[in-house]
N, C-alpha and C positions, 0 to 999 in steps of 0.2 A: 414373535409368536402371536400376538394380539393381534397384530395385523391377517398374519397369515392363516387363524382359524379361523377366519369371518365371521368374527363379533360385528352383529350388527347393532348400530349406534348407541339405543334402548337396553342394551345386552350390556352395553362395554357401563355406560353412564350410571347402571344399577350394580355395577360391579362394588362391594365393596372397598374402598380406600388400600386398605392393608391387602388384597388380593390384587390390584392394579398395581401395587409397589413391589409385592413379588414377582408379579408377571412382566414388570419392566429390569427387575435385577436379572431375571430369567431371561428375558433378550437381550441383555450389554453381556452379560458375564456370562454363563453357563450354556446357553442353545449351540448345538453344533456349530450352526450358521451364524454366528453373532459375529463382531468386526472384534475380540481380541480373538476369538478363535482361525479367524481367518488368516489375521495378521503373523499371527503366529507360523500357521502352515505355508502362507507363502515367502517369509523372512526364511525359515529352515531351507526350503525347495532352494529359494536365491542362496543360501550359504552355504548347500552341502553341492552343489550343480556351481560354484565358484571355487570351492577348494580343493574340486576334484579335474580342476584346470592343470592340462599337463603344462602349461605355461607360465603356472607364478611360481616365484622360490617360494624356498621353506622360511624362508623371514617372513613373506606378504602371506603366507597359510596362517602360519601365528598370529597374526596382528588382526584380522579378521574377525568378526564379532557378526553374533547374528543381531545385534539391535546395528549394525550398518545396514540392514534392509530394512527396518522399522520405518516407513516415512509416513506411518499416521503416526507411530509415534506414542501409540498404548502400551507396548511392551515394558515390561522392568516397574521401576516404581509405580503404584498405581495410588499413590497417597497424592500425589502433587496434581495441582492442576493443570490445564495445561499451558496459564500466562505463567507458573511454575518454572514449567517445562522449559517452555522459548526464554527466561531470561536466563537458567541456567544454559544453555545451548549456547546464548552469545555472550556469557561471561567466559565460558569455554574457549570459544571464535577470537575472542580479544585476548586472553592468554595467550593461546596458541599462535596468532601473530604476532605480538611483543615476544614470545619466545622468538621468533623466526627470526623477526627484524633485529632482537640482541645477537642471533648468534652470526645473521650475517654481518654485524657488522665486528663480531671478532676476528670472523674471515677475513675482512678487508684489511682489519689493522693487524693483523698476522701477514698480509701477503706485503704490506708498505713497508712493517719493520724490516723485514725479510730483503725487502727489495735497496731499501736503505744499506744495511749489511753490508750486501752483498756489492750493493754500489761504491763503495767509501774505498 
């Protein structure tokens, strides 16, 4: 908004302190046009124009999440930072593979025994 009323420089500089801090909370959070409002409207647009795919099952409908179109990534908690953010993300990333790589290897030693068994 500061930008876009043409404050010019003299204008902005005699601004007091406490009105420049509201007029910047004013443009992150609140103005129509701000980047979580935008964020916002185009994560819904991507979630409800994805679930309304006559092609995924009802399992991929559920599992869908409107913070999966988040890729600034303002959406949901707005406490954390955002080095917050990215180290939760890839402590996620590393579970999530260590899950995968434990269970594929149940798979395997499920299809060996099996194979043993059936061998003998």
């Amino acid at each position: 908004m500061v930008n876009k009323r043409g404050l010019s420089p003299d204008e902005y500089f005699n601004l007091d302190p406490d009105v420049i801090n509201m007029l910047m909370i004013y443009d992150s959070f609140i103005e129509p046009s701000g980047t979580q409002v935008d964020m916002l409207k185009h994560a819904y647009q991507c979630y409800y124009t994805t679930i309304s795919n006559g092609n995924l099952t009802s399992e991929a409908r559920k599992n869908i999440k409107v913070q999966d179109f988040d890729f600034l990534n303002v959406l949901g908690d707005s406490t954390k930072t955002v080095a917050e953010k990215a180290e939760e993300r890839k402590l996620k990333l590393n579970e999530q593979q260590s899950s995968d790589i434990n269970s594929l290897g149940k798979i395997i030693k499920s299809q060996v025994l099996g194979k043993k068994k059936n061998g003998d």
